[in-house]
N, C-alpha and C positions, 0 to 999 in steps of 0.2 A: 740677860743678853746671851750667857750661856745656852739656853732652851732654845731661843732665838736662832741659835746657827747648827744644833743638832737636829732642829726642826728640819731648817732647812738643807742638812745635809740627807734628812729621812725623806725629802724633796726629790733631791736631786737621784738619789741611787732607787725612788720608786721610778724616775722615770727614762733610768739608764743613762745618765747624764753626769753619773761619779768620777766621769773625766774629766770635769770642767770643774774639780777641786781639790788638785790632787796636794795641797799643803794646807789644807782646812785648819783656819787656828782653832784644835780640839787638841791639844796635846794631852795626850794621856799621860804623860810623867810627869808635868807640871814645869817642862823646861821655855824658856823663852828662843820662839823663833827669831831669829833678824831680821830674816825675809821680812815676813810680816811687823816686826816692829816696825822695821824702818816706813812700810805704806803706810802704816798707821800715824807715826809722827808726820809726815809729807802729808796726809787726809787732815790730819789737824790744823796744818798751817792751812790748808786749802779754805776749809769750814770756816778760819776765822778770816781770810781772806774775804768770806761773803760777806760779812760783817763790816767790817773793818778791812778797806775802805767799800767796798762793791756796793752792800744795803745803801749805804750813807747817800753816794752819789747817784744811784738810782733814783731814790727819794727825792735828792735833795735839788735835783735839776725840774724834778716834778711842781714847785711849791714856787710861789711869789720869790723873786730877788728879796724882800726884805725878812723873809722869815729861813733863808738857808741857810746858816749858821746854825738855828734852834734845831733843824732838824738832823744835821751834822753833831748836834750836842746831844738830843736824844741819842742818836744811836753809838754814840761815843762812851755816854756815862753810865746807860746799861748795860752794855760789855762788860767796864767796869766792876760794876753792882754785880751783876748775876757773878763772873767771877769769885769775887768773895762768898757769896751768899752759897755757889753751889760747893765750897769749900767748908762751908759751916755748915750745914745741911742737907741742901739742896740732893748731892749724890748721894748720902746713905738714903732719905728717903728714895728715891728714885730707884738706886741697886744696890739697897742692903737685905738684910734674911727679913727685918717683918714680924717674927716671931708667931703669933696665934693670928697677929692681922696682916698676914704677908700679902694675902690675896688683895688689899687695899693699899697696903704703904707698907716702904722698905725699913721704917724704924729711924734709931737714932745709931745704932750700933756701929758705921763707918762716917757720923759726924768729925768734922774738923781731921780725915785721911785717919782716926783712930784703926789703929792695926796694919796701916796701910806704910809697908818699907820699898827701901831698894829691891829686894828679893820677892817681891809680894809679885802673886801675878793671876792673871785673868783668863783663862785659858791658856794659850800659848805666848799672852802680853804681858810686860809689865803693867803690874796696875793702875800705876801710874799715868800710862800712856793711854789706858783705858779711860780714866778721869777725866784726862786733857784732852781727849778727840769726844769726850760725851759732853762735856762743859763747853764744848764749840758749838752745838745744839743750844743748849739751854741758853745761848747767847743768843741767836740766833732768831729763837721763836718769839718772845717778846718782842724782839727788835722789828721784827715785822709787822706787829701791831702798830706801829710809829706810822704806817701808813695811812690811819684810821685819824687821826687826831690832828694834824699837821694846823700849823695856822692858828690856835684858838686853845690850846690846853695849858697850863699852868705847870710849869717845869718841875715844884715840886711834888705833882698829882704825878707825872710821869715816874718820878725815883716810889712814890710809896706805893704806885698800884704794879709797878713792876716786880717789887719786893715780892709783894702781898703775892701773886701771880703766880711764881717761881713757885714760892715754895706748898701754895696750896691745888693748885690746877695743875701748873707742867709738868713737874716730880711727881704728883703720886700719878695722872697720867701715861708719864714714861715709865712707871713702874708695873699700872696695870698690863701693857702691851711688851716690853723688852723685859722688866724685872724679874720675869718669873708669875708677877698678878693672876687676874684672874683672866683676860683676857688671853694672854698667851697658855693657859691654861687650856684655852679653847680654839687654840690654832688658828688665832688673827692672823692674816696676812698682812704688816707695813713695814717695808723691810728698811725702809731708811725716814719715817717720820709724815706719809699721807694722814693719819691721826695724829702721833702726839707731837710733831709740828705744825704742821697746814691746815687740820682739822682745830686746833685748840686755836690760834692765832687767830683766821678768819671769824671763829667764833665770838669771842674775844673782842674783836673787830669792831664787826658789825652791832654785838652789846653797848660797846665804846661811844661809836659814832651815832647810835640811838639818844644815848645818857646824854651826850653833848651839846648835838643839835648842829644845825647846816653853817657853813661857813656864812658869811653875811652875801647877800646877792644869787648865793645857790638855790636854785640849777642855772639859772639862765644867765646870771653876770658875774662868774669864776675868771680869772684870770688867769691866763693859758700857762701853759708852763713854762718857767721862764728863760730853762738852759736843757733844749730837747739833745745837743750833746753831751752834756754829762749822764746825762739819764743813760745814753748808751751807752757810755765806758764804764758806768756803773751794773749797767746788764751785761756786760760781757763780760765784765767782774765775776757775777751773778755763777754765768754760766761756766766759767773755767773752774771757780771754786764748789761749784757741784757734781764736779770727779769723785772732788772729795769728799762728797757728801754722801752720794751713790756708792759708788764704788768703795772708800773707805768702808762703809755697814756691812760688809761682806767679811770683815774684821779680818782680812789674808788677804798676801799678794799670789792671788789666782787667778783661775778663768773664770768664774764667780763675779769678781770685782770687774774683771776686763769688760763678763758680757754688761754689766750693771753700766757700766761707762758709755759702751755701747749704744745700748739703750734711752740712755740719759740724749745723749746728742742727737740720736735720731730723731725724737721727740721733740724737742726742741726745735729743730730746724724745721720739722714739718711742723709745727705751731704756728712757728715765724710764719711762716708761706700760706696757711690758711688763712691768720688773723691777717694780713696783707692783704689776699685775694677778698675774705672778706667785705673789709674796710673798703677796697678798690671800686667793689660792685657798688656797694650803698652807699657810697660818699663821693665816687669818683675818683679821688687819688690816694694814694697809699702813703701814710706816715710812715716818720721812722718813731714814732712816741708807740701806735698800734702794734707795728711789726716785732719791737725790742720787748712789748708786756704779752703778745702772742708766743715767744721766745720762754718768758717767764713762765706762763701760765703751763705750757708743755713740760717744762722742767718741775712745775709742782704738780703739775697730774701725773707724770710716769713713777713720781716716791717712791710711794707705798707701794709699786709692782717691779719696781730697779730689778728683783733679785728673782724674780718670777719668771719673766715673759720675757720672750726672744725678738726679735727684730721686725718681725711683719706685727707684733703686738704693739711694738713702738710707734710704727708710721702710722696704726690704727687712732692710739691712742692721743698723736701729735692732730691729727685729722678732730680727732672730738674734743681734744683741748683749745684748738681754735676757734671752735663752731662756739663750742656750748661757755666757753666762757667769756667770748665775745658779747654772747647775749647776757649774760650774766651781769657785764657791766653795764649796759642797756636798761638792763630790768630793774636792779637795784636804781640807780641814779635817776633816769627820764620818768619809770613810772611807779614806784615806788618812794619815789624823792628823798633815797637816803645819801646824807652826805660823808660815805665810806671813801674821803678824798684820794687815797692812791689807790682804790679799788681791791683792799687787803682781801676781805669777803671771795669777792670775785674769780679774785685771779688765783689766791692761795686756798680761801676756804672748800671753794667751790673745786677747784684742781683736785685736791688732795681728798675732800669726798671720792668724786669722782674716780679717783686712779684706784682709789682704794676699793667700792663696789667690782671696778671693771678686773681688778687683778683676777677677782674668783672666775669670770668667761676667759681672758688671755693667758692663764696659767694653764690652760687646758691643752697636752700635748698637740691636741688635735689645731691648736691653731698657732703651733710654735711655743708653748710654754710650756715649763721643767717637770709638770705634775701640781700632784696635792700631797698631803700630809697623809701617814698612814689614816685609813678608816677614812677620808673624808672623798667626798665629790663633790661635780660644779654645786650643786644645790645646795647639799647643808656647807659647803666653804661659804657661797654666796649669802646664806643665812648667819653663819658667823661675824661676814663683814656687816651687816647691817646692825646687828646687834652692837660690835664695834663701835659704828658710824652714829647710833641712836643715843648711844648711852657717853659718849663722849663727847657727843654736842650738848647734849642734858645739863650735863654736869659740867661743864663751863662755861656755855650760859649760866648757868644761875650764880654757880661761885663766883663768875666775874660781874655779874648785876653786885652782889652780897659787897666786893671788893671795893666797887664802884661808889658804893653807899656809904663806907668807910672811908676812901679815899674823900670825897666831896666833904664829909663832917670834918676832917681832921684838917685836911691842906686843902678843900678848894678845887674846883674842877676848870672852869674855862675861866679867860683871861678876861679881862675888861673890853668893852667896845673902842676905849680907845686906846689898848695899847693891842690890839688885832689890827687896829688904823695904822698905827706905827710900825707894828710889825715886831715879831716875837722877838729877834736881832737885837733890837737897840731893849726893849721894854723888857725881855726876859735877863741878857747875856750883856747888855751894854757894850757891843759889838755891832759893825758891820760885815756883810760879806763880801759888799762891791763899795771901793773908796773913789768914784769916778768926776 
Protein backbone atom coordinates (compact mmCIF):
# COMPACT_ATOMS: atom_id res chain seq x y z
CA UNK A 1 0.00 0.00 0.00
CA UNK A 2 3.01 2.05 0.81
CA UNK A 3 4.19 1.93 -3.03
CA UNK A 4 0.66 2.45 -3.67
CA UNK A 5 0.59 6.09 -2.48
CA UNK A 6 4.24 7.16 -3.26
CA UNK A 7 3.29 6.13 -6.71
CA UNK A 8 0.78 8.08 -6.63
CA UNK A 9 2.27 10.95 -4.98
CA UNK A 10 5.24 10.46 -8.21
CA UNK A 11 1.38 11.14 -10.01
CA UNK A 12 0.56 13.87 -8.79
CA UNK A 13 3.89 16.21 -8.54
CA UNK A 14 4.65 14.90 -12.50
CA UNK A 15 1.72 16.49 -13.20
CA UNK A 16 1.93 19.69 -10.90
CA UNK A 17 -0.85 18.76 -8.86
CA UNK A 18 1.37 18.48 -5.48
CA UNK A 19 -1.34 20.83 -4.17
CA UNK A 20 -3.93 18.54 -3.86
CA UNK A 21 -1.83 16.49 -1.13
CA UNK A 22 -0.35 18.56 1.02
CA UNK A 23 -0.68 15.95 4.19
CA UNK A 24 0.07 12.72 2.22
CA UNK A 25 0.21 9.88 4.71
CA UNK A 26 4.09 9.30 3.97
CA UNK A 27 5.37 10.30 7.10
CA UNK A 28 9.02 10.14 7.13
CA UNK A 29 9.56 9.84 10.88
CA UNK A 30 7.09 7.18 11.39
CA UNK A 31 4.71 9.47 13.57
CA UNK A 32 0.95 9.06 13.47
CA UNK A 33 -1.09 11.62 11.89
CA UNK A 34 -4.68 12.31 13.37
CA UNK A 35 -5.73 14.19 10.58
CA UNK A 36 -5.61 11.18 8.73
CA UNK A 37 -6.24 8.63 11.48
CA UNK A 38 -9.33 9.84 12.17
CA UNK A 39 -10.48 9.73 7.98
CA UNK A 40 -9.29 6.60 8.12
CA UNK A 41 -11.29 5.12 11.16
CA UNK A 42 -14.71 7.14 9.64
CA UNK A 43 -13.63 5.33 5.85
CA UNK A 44 -13.70 2.17 7.93
CA UNK A 45 -17.10 2.58 9.37
CA UNK A 46 -18.29 3.84 5.97
CA UNK A 47 -16.69 0.43 3.95
CA UNK A 48 -18.45 -1.62 6.35
CA UNK A 49 -21.56 0.37 6.18
CA UNK A 50 -21.73 -1.12 2.52
CA UNK A 51 -21.69 -4.22 3.82
CA UNK A 52 -23.49 -4.19 6.55
CA UNK A 53 -26.56 -3.14 6.18
CA UNK A 54 -26.23 -1.35 2.38
CA UNK A 55 -25.07 -4.94 0.41
CA UNK A 56 -27.77 -6.90 2.32
CA UNK A 57 -30.69 -4.70 1.54
CA UNK A 58 -29.70 -4.03 -1.87
CA UNK A 59 -29.67 -7.73 -2.47
CA UNK A 60 -31.96 -8.54 -0.44
CA UNK A 61 -35.18 -6.50 -1.99
CA UNK A 62 -33.80 -8.08 -5.31
CA UNK A 63 -34.86 -11.88 -4.47
CA UNK A 64 -38.37 -13.69 -3.85
CA UNK A 65 -40.06 -12.71 -0.26
CA UNK A 66 -39.34 -16.15 0.72
CA UNK A 67 -35.56 -16.46 0.30
CA UNK A 68 -34.73 -12.71 2.13
CA UNK A 69 -33.65 -13.76 5.05
CA UNK A 70 -30.91 -16.35 3.26
CA UNK A 71 -29.60 -13.49 1.49
CA UNK A 72 -29.44 -11.13 4.73
CA UNK A 73 -27.55 -14.28 6.28
CA UNK A 74 -25.17 -14.60 3.55
CA UNK A 75 -24.06 -11.35 3.78
CA UNK A 76 -24.13 -11.31 7.45
CA UNK A 77 -22.15 -14.45 8.28
CA UNK A 78 -19.37 -13.57 5.67
CA UNK A 79 -18.69 -10.33 7.35
CA UNK A 80 -18.24 -12.46 9.94
CA UNK A 81 -16.00 -15.24 8.53
CA UNK A 82 -13.68 -12.97 6.36
CA UNK A 83 -13.26 -10.98 9.80
CA UNK A 84 -11.61 -13.74 11.63
CA UNK A 85 -10.04 -15.27 8.58
CA UNK A 86 -8.34 -11.85 7.58
CA UNK A 87 -7.08 -11.80 11.20
CA UNK A 88 -5.46 -15.35 10.86
CA UNK A 89 -4.14 -14.83 7.66
CA UNK A 90 -5.82 -13.26 5.33
CA UNK A 91 -3.72 -9.57 5.90
CA UNK A 92 -0.07 -10.94 6.24
CA UNK A 93 -0.75 -12.67 2.97
CA UNK A 94 -2.20 -9.83 1.36
CA UNK A 95 0.43 -7.08 3.16
CA UNK A 96 3.14 -8.91 4.60
CA UNK A 97 7.16 -8.94 3.11
CA UNK A 98 6.81 -12.31 1.10
CA UNK A 99 10.18 -13.09 1.50
CA UNK A 100 11.75 -14.68 -2.01
CA UNK A 101 7.95 -15.04 -3.11
CA UNK A 102 6.79 -11.44 -2.39
CA UNK A 103 6.18 -10.80 -5.94
CA UNK A 104 3.09 -13.50 -5.38
CA UNK A 105 2.03 -13.48 -1.69
CA UNK A 106 2.77 -11.54 1.47
CA UNK A 107 3.80 -14.80 3.63
CA UNK A 108 2.69 -15.72 6.86
CA UNK A 109 5.00 -13.27 8.82
CA UNK A 110 1.91 -10.71 10.16
CA UNK A 111 -0.60 -13.86 10.53
CA UNK A 112 -2.81 -13.50 13.73
CA UNK A 113 -1.46 -9.01 13.89
CA UNK A 114 2.13 -11.07 14.87
CA UNK A 115 4.23 -7.81 15.53
CA UNK A 116 1.40 -5.84 15.00
CA UNK A 117 1.04 -3.18 18.64
CA UNK A 118 -0.39 0.05 19.69
CA UNK A 119 2.71 1.85 18.44
CA UNK A 120 3.12 -0.10 15.24
CA UNK A 121 2.09 2.00 12.23
CA UNK A 122 1.81 2.10 8.43
CA UNK A 123 3.03 5.11 7.09
CA UNK A 124 1.57 7.84 8.96
CA UNK A 125 -1.41 5.22 10.50
CA UNK A 126 -1.57 3.05 13.01
CA UNK A 127 -1.46 -0.20 11.93
CA UNK A 128 -4.00 -1.08 13.14
CA UNK A 129 -6.36 1.19 11.58
CA UNK A 130 -4.63 0.17 8.47
CA UNK A 131 -5.95 -3.72 9.09
CA UNK A 132 -9.41 -2.54 9.96
CA UNK A 133 -10.14 -0.10 6.87
CA UNK A 134 -8.39 -3.16 4.61
CA UNK A 135 -10.44 -5.87 6.35
CA UNK A 136 -13.63 -3.68 5.24
CA UNK A 137 -12.59 -4.72 1.57
CA UNK A 138 -12.00 -8.23 2.16
CA UNK A 139 -15.57 -8.12 3.55
CA UNK A 140 -16.94 -6.61 1.07
CA UNK A 141 -15.64 -8.50 -2.10
CA UNK A 142 -17.08 -11.89 -1.47
CA UNK A 143 -20.06 -10.34 -0.21
CA UNK A 144 -20.77 -9.33 -3.68
CA UNK A 145 -20.58 -12.57 -5.10
CA UNK A 146 -23.98 -13.24 -2.96
CA UNK A 147 -25.33 -11.75 -5.95
CA UNK A 148 -24.51 -14.56 -8.31
CA UNK A 149 -26.12 -17.43 -6.15
CA UNK A 150 -29.21 -16.06 -4.47
CA UNK A 151 -32.17 -18.60 -4.49
CA UNK A 152 -30.55 -22.02 -4.88
CA UNK A 153 -27.03 -22.51 -3.13
CA UNK A 154 -26.55 -24.46 0.07
CA UNK A 155 -25.51 -22.23 3.01
CA UNK A 156 -22.86 -24.30 3.86
CA UNK A 157 -21.19 -24.09 0.19
CA UNK A 158 -21.46 -20.32 0.95
CA UNK A 159 -19.10 -20.38 4.48
CA UNK A 160 -16.60 -22.99 2.67
CA UNK A 161 -16.16 -21.29 -0.69
CA UNK A 162 -15.91 -17.91 0.95
CA UNK A 163 -13.18 -19.28 3.23
CA UNK A 164 -11.51 -20.95 0.44
CA UNK A 165 -11.87 -17.44 -1.59
CA UNK A 166 -10.32 -15.09 0.76
CA UNK A 167 -7.48 -16.62 1.39
CA UNK A 168 -6.49 -18.02 -1.98
CA UNK A 169 -7.82 -15.53 -4.73
CA UNK A 170 -8.56 -11.90 -2.77
CA UNK A 171 -5.27 -11.92 -0.51
CA UNK A 172 -2.65 -12.93 -2.76
CA UNK A 173 -4.80 -10.64 -5.50
CA UNK A 174 -4.58 -7.56 -3.20
CA UNK A 175 -1.13 -8.30 -2.76
CA UNK A 176 -0.21 -8.58 -6.38
CA UNK A 177 -1.70 -4.86 -7.00
CA UNK A 178 -1.45 -2.85 -3.36
CA UNK A 179 1.31 -5.25 -1.57
CA UNK A 180 4.17 -4.31 -3.13
CA UNK A 181 3.45 -7.78 -5.78
CA UNK A 182 4.18 -7.84 -8.88
CA UNK A 183 1.69 -5.79 -10.37
CA UNK A 184 2.38 -2.73 -8.53
CA UNK A 185 5.75 -3.42 -9.46
CA UNK A 186 4.50 -2.48 -12.92
CA UNK A 187 2.48 0.65 -12.04
CA UNK A 188 -1.01 -0.86 -12.23
CA UNK A 189 -3.42 1.83 -11.99
CA UNK A 190 -6.56 0.60 -9.17
CA UNK A 191 -6.52 3.04 -6.79
CA UNK A 192 -9.41 1.91 -4.59
CA UNK A 193 -10.12 -2.06 -5.96
CA UNK A 194 -11.56 -1.91 -10.17
CA UNK A 195 -9.23 -5.42 -9.96
CA UNK A 196 -8.95 -6.73 -6.66
CA UNK A 197 -12.57 -6.05 -5.75
CA UNK A 198 -14.78 -5.74 -8.90
CA UNK A 199 -12.59 -7.60 -11.20
CA UNK A 200 -12.16 -10.87 -8.75
CA UNK A 201 -15.89 -10.69 -7.66
CA UNK A 202 -17.61 -10.45 -10.98
CA UNK A 203 -15.19 -13.01 -11.90
CA UNK A 204 -16.04 -15.18 -9.37
CA UNK A 205 -19.54 -14.58 -10.13
CA UNK A 206 -20.16 -15.29 -13.20
CA UNK A 207 -17.84 -18.94 -12.60
CA UNK A 208 -20.48 -19.33 -9.63
CA UNK A 209 -23.61 -18.96 -11.58
CA UNK A 210 -22.13 -21.26 -14.60
CA UNK A 211 -21.28 -24.24 -11.80
CA UNK A 212 -24.80 -23.76 -10.42
CA UNK A 213 -27.07 -23.46 -13.23
CA UNK A 214 -30.40 -21.12 -13.74
CA UNK A 215 -32.84 -20.38 -11.17
CA UNK A 216 -35.94 -22.86 -12.15
CA UNK A 217 -38.29 -20.88 -14.83
CA UNK A 218 -35.13 -18.59 -16.04
CA UNK A 219 -34.97 -16.38 -18.31
CA UNK A 220 -38.50 -16.17 -18.90
CA UNK A 221 -40.55 -16.94 -15.48
CA UNK A 222 -38.26 -15.19 -12.71
CA UNK A 223 -40.13 -13.57 -10.26
CA UNK A 224 -39.63 -9.90 -10.11
CA UNK A 225 -38.20 -8.41 -7.30
CA UNK A 226 -40.09 -8.49 -4.42
CA UNK A 227 -39.17 -5.14 -2.41
CA UNK A 228 -37.86 -2.54 -5.29
CA UNK A 229 -37.66 -0.05 -2.02
CA UNK A 230 -35.37 -1.79 -0.14
CA UNK A 231 -33.23 -2.30 -3.09
CA UNK A 232 -33.00 1.55 -2.86
CA UNK A 233 -32.16 2.25 0.69
CA UNK A 234 -29.76 -0.38 0.29
CA UNK A 235 -28.26 1.55 -2.95
CA UNK A 236 -27.99 4.72 -1.26
CA UNK A 237 -26.43 2.73 1.49
CA UNK A 238 -24.19 1.54 -1.30
CA UNK A 239 -23.38 4.91 -2.45
CA UNK A 240 -22.67 6.99 0.86
CA UNK A 241 -20.52 4.17 2.20
CA UNK A 242 -18.36 4.63 -1.06
CA UNK A 243 -16.84 7.92 0.23
CA UNK A 244 -15.34 5.68 2.11
CA UNK A 245 -14.35 3.42 -0.06
CA UNK A 246 -12.83 6.04 -2.65
CA UNK A 247 -11.87 8.54 -0.82
CA UNK A 248 -10.57 6.60 2.29
CA UNK A 249 -7.62 4.60 -0.55
CA UNK A 250 -6.18 7.87 -0.73
CA UNK A 251 -5.16 6.74 2.97
CA UNK A 252 -5.04 11.14 4.16
CA UNK A 253 -7.51 13.63 4.91
CA UNK A 254 -6.55 15.69 1.67
CA UNK A 255 -7.45 17.03 -1.57
CA UNK A 256 -6.62 13.53 -2.91
CA UNK A 257 -9.42 11.89 -1.11
CA UNK A 258 -11.74 15.12 -1.58
CA UNK A 259 -11.22 14.89 -5.52
CA UNK A 260 -11.64 10.89 -5.29
CA UNK A 261 -15.18 11.65 -3.53
CA UNK A 262 -15.70 13.91 -6.10
CA UNK A 263 -15.40 11.88 -8.67
CA UNK A 264 -17.10 8.86 -7.00
CA UNK A 265 -20.60 11.01 -7.07
CA UNK A 266 -20.33 12.31 -10.29
CA UNK A 267 -20.16 9.07 -11.69
CA UNK A 268 -22.64 7.83 -10.11
CA UNK A 269 -25.25 10.29 -10.66
CA UNK A 270 -24.55 10.44 -14.29
CA UNK A 271 -24.99 6.51 -14.36
CA UNK A 272 -28.13 6.86 -12.70
CA UNK A 273 -29.38 9.29 -15.49
CA UNK A 274 -27.93 7.20 -18.37
CA UNK A 275 -29.20 3.80 -17.24
CA UNK A 276 -32.69 5.71 -16.71
CA UNK A 277 -32.59 7.34 -20.13
CA UNK A 278 -31.61 4.08 -21.35
CA UNK A 279 -34.23 2.00 -19.86
CA UNK A 280 -36.76 4.89 -20.86
CA UNK A 281 -35.95 4.69 -24.71
CA UNK A 282 -36.30 0.73 -25.03
CA UNK A 283 -38.77 -0.01 -22.46
CA UNK A 284 -40.69 3.03 -22.32
CA UNK A 285 -40.58 3.80 -18.61
CA UNK A 286 -37.92 4.35 -16.26
CA UNK A 287 -37.45 2.10 -13.13
CA UNK A 288 -36.33 2.74 -9.89
CA UNK A 289 -34.79 -1.10 -9.87
CA UNK A 290 -32.68 0.26 -13.48
CA UNK A 291 -31.93 3.71 -12.17
CA UNK A 292 -30.54 2.60 -8.49
CA UNK A 293 -28.18 -0.51 -10.34
CA UNK A 294 -27.10 2.33 -13.24
CA UNK A 295 -26.13 4.26 -9.83
CA UNK A 296 -24.20 1.08 -8.75
CA UNK A 297 -22.60 0.24 -11.79
CA UNK A 298 -21.14 4.12 -12.09
CA UNK A 299 -19.78 3.67 -8.54
CA UNK A 300 -17.83 0.39 -9.56
CA UNK A 301 -16.59 1.73 -12.84
CA UNK A 302 -14.98 5.04 -11.54
CA UNK A 303 -12.75 2.51 -8.60
CA UNK A 304 -9.87 1.80 -10.04
CA UNK A 305 -9.53 5.56 -11.55
CA UNK A 306 -11.12 7.54 -7.91
CA UNK A 307 -7.43 8.71 -7.56
CA UNK A 308 -6.53 9.44 -11.19
CA UNK A 309 -9.00 11.56 -13.18
CA UNK A 310 -10.79 14.65 -12.58
CA UNK A 311 -14.31 15.55 -13.00
CA UNK A 312 -15.11 15.74 -16.86
CA UNK A 313 -13.41 12.01 -16.56
CA UNK A 314 -16.24 11.25 -14.26
CA UNK A 315 -19.21 12.49 -16.27
CA UNK A 316 -17.33 10.44 -19.14
CA UNK A 317 -17.02 7.54 -17.31
CA UNK A 318 -20.78 7.88 -15.56
CA UNK A 319 -21.98 8.13 -19.57
CA UNK A 320 -20.23 4.62 -20.43
CA UNK A 321 -21.05 2.88 -17.17
CA UNK A 322 -24.58 3.33 -18.04
CA UNK A 323 -24.32 2.51 -21.75
CA UNK A 324 -22.07 -0.45 -21.54
CA UNK A 325 -23.22 -1.97 -18.67
CA UNK A 326 -26.68 -1.74 -19.30
CA UNK A 327 -25.97 -3.96 -22.23
CA UNK A 328 -23.94 -6.15 -20.31
CA UNK A 329 -26.83 -7.17 -18.39
CA UNK A 330 -28.77 -7.75 -21.59
CA UNK A 331 -26.08 -9.83 -23.09
CA UNK A 332 -25.35 -12.06 -20.29
CA UNK A 333 -29.05 -12.97 -19.29
CA UNK A 334 -31.44 -12.64 -22.82
CA UNK A 335 -28.60 -14.06 -24.86
CA UNK A 336 -26.18 -15.75 -23.35
CA UNK A 337 -28.85 -17.25 -20.85
CA UNK A 338 -26.70 -16.88 -17.76
CA UNK A 339 -28.38 -16.83 -14.68
CA UNK A 340 -25.88 -14.19 -12.85
CA UNK A 341 -29.16 -13.33 -10.69
CA UNK A 342 -28.32 -9.75 -9.22
CA UNK A 343 -26.19 -9.12 -12.36
CA UNK A 344 -22.77 -9.29 -10.07
CA UNK A 345 -20.67 -9.93 -13.62
CA UNK A 346 -22.44 -7.00 -15.11
CA UNK A 347 -22.53 -4.38 -13.04
CA UNK A 348 -19.38 -4.97 -10.88
CA UNK A 349 -17.34 -7.22 -13.12
CA UNK A 350 -17.83 -5.50 -16.20
CA UNK A 351 -17.56 -1.83 -14.24
CA UNK A 352 -14.54 -2.39 -12.72
CA UNK A 353 -12.85 -3.96 -16.08
CA UNK A 354 -13.92 -1.20 -17.56
CA UNK A 355 -12.94 1.83 -15.21
CA UNK A 356 -9.74 0.06 -14.91
CA UNK A 357 -8.72 0.07 -18.94
CA UNK A 358 -10.35 3.67 -19.24
CA UNK A 359 -8.06 5.07 -16.21
CA UNK A 360 -4.92 4.88 -18.58
CA UNK A 361 -7.10 7.49 -21.61
CA UNK A 362 -8.67 9.81 -18.40
CA UNK A 363 -5.56 9.96 -16.42
CA UNK A 364 -4.20 11.77 -19.28
CA UNK A 365 -3.72 15.64 -18.25
CA UNK A 366 -4.86 16.39 -21.38
CA UNK A 367 -8.38 15.31 -20.59
CA UNK A 368 -8.33 16.42 -16.83
CA UNK A 369 -6.37 13.61 -15.25
CA UNK A 370 -3.25 13.99 -12.50
CA UNK A 371 -0.65 12.39 -15.13
CA UNK A 372 1.26 8.95 -15.22
CA UNK A 373 3.88 7.49 -13.21
CA UNK A 374 7.39 8.34 -13.83
CA UNK A 375 8.67 6.76 -17.34
CA UNK A 376 5.09 5.66 -18.40
CA UNK A 377 2.63 6.96 -21.13
CA UNK A 378 -1.09 6.61 -22.38
CA UNK A 379 0.14 3.45 -24.27
CA UNK A 380 2.47 1.44 -22.16
CA UNK A 381 0.08 2.50 -18.84
CA UNK A 382 -2.81 1.24 -21.07
CA UNK A 383 -0.58 -1.94 -21.79
CA UNK A 384 0.00 -2.30 -17.99
CA UNK A 385 -3.74 -2.31 -17.32
CA UNK A 386 -4.51 -5.11 -19.66
CA UNK A 387 -1.91 -7.08 -18.45
CA UNK A 388 -3.66 -6.32 -15.04
CA UNK A 389 -7.07 -6.86 -16.38
CA UNK A 390 -5.92 -10.46 -18.20
CA UNK A 391 -3.98 -12.02 -15.62
CA UNK A 392 -6.43 -11.26 -12.91
CA UNK A 393 -9.36 -12.58 -14.55
CA UNK A 394 -7.08 -15.75 -15.47
CA UNK A 395 -6.31 -16.54 -12.16
CA UNK A 396 -9.67 -16.46 -10.60
CA UNK A 397 -11.41 -17.95 -12.88
CA UNK A 398 -9.66 -20.98 -12.59
CA UNK A 399 -8.90 -20.80 -8.78
CA UNK A 400 -12.45 -20.27 -8.29
CA UNK A 401 -13.63 -23.22 -10.74
CA UNK A 402 -10.68 -25.37 -8.45
CA UNK A 403 -12.77 -23.91 -5.20
CA UNK A 404 -15.97 -24.74 -6.68
CA UNK A 405 -14.91 -28.48 -7.13
CA UNK A 406 -13.94 -28.61 -3.57
CA UNK A 407 -16.64 -26.88 -2.35
CA UNK A 408 -19.38 -29.34 -4.24
CA UNK A 409 -17.15 -32.68 -2.91
CA UNK A 410 -17.12 -31.48 0.61
CA UNK A 411 -20.59 -29.56 1.41
CA UNK A 412 -22.61 -29.59 -1.62
CA UNK A 413 -23.46 -26.94 -4.00
CA UNK A 414 -27.24 -26.09 -4.77
CA UNK A 415 -30.34 -26.85 -2.72
CA UNK A 416 -32.87 -29.28 -3.58
CA UNK A 417 -35.99 -28.57 -5.91
CA UNK A 418 -37.98 -28.61 -3.11
CA UNK A 419 -36.58 -26.65 -0.77
CA UNK A 420 -35.84 -23.58 -3.71
CA UNK A 421 -40.01 -24.26 -3.73
CA UNK A 422 -39.89 -23.40 -0.16
CA UNK A 423 -37.64 -21.03 -0.30
CA UNK A 424 -34.14 -20.82 1.35
CA UNK A 425 -35.87 -18.83 4.70
CA UNK A 426 -37.66 -21.62 6.03
CA UNK A 427 -35.50 -24.71 4.37
CA UNK A 428 -31.98 -23.23 4.89
CA UNK A 429 -32.54 -20.79 8.45
CA UNK A 430 -36.05 -21.99 9.64
CA UNK A 431 -37.07 -18.55 9.63
CA UNK A 432 -39.44 -16.19 7.88
CA UNK A 433 -38.88 -12.70 6.70
CA UNK A 434 -42.54 -11.55 6.21
CA UNK A 435 -45.16 -13.12 9.07
CA UNK A 436 -48.20 -11.80 7.16
Amino acid sequence: MLRRLIAFRSVLLASGLAVLTPTLALAQDGGVNGANTAWILTATALVLFMTLPGLALFYGGLVRSNNVLSVLMHCFAIACLVSVLWLVAGYSIAFGSGGALNQWWGGLDKAMLAGVGMDTTSGDLPESVFFMFQMTFAIITPALIVGAYPERIKFGAVLLFTALWLLLVYAPVTHWVWGGGWLADRNVMDFAGGLVVHATAGTAAIVLALALGARKGFPGDVSPPHNPGMTMIGAAMLWVGWYGFNGGSALAADGAAGMAITVTHISAATAALTWMLVEWIKLGKPSLIGTVTGAIAGLATITPASGFIGPVGALAYGIVAGIVCYIAVQLIKQKLKIDDSLDVFAVHGVGGILGTLLAALFASPALGGFGYGEGMTMTSQFTVQVIGVVSVVAYTAIVSLIIIKVTQAVAGLRSSEEEETMGLDLSEHGERGYSL
